[in-house]
N, C-alpha and C positions, 0 to 999 in steps of 0.2 A: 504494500500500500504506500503510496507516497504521498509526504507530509504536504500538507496545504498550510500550513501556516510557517515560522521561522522554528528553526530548527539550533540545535548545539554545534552542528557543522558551521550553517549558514549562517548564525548570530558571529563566529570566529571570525568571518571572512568577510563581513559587512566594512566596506570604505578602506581596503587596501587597494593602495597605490604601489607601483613600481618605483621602486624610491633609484633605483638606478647606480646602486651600492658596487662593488664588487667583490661575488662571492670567496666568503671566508668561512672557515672552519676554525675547531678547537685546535688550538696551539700555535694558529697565527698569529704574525705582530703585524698589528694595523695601528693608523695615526687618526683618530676620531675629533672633524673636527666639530665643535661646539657650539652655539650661539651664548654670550653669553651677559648680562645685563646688567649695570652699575649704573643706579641710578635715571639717567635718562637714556646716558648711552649704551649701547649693542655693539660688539665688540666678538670678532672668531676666538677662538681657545682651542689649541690641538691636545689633548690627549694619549701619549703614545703608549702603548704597551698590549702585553700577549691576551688572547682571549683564552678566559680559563673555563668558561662554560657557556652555554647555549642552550635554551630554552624555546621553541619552535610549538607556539601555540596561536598560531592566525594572528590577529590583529593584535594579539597582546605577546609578541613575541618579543623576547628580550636575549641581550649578551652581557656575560660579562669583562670587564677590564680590569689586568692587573699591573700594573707599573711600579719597577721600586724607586721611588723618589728621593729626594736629598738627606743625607744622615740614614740610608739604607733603610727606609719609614717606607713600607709596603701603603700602595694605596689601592685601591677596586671603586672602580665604577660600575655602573647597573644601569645599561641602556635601553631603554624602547627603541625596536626596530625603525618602527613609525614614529617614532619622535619628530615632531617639529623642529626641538631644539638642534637635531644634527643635520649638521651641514654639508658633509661629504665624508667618506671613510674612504682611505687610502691603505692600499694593502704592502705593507713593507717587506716581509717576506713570508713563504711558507714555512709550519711548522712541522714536523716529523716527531711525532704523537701516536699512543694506541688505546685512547682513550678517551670516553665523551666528557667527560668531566675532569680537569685539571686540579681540584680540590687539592691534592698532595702538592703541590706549590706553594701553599701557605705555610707550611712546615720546611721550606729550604731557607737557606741562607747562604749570599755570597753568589759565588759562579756554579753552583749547585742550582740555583732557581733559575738557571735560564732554559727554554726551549730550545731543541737542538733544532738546526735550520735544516728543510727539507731540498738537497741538492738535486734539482729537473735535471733529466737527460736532453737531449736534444728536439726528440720526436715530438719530447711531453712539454717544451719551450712552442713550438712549432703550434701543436694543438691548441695550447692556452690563447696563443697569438691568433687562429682562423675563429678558434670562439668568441674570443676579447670582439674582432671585427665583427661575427655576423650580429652580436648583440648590439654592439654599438649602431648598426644596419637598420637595425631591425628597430632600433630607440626612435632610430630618425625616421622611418616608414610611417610611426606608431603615430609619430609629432607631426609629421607633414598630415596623417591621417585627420587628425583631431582638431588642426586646422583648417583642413576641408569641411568639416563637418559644421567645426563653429562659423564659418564665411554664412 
């Protein structure tokens, strides 16, 4: 029987947008960057550090960020995917991880807490780069689309 009214699926997935992000995973270091507000002024704030867990539930999807900051003071951020406040996330490198959850990071110290970097071969450089293009492609089909539409 199919539901006629909203649903736990379809209430998840109500007013997402293609935020235009570029896909990360657990144990990436990405640079997140921030909108951030003093006062009157608005003002970007980058963020850098590894993602130590992911959370993938429709519109309320979230990441998290770990960065060790000055006098080696761990700090975590707790993003909304769909956050307004973010402004672009830049993927700094792959991470080489075997696990969905990074929690054990909170317990290292030193060159012990860093994420070992994930070195592409050539093929898998090649691949990222046809995918990286046909999205980018496909962003601007999406945009030129939605402009036809609104004229």
């Amino acid at each position: 029987m199919k539901a006629k009214g909203l649903t736990r699926e379809t209430i998840l997935d109500l007013a997402t947008t293609d935020r235009n992000f570029p896909e990360f995973e657990v144990g990436d270091a990405i640079a997140v960057s921030q909108w951030i507000k003093e006062g009157v002024k608005s003002r970007v704030q980058i963020f850098e550090g590894d993602v130590i867990a992911m959370h993938k539930n429709g519109i309320s999807s979230t990441f998290t960020v770990r960065k060790i900051g000055s006098d080696s003071c761990p700090i975590e951020r707790i993003y909304p995917f769909y956050s307004p406040i973010i402004d672009s996330i830049k993927l700094v490198h792959k991470g080489d991880v075997r696990r969905a959850k990074l929690y054990y990071m909170r317990d290292r110290i030193g060159k012990k807490a860093r994420v070992k970097e994930r070195i592409l071969t050539k093929q898998e450089k090649e691949l990222a780069s046809i995918k990286a293009a046909a999205q980018k492609q496909a962003a601007e089909v999406k945009k030129t689309a939605d402009q036809a539409l609104n004229s």
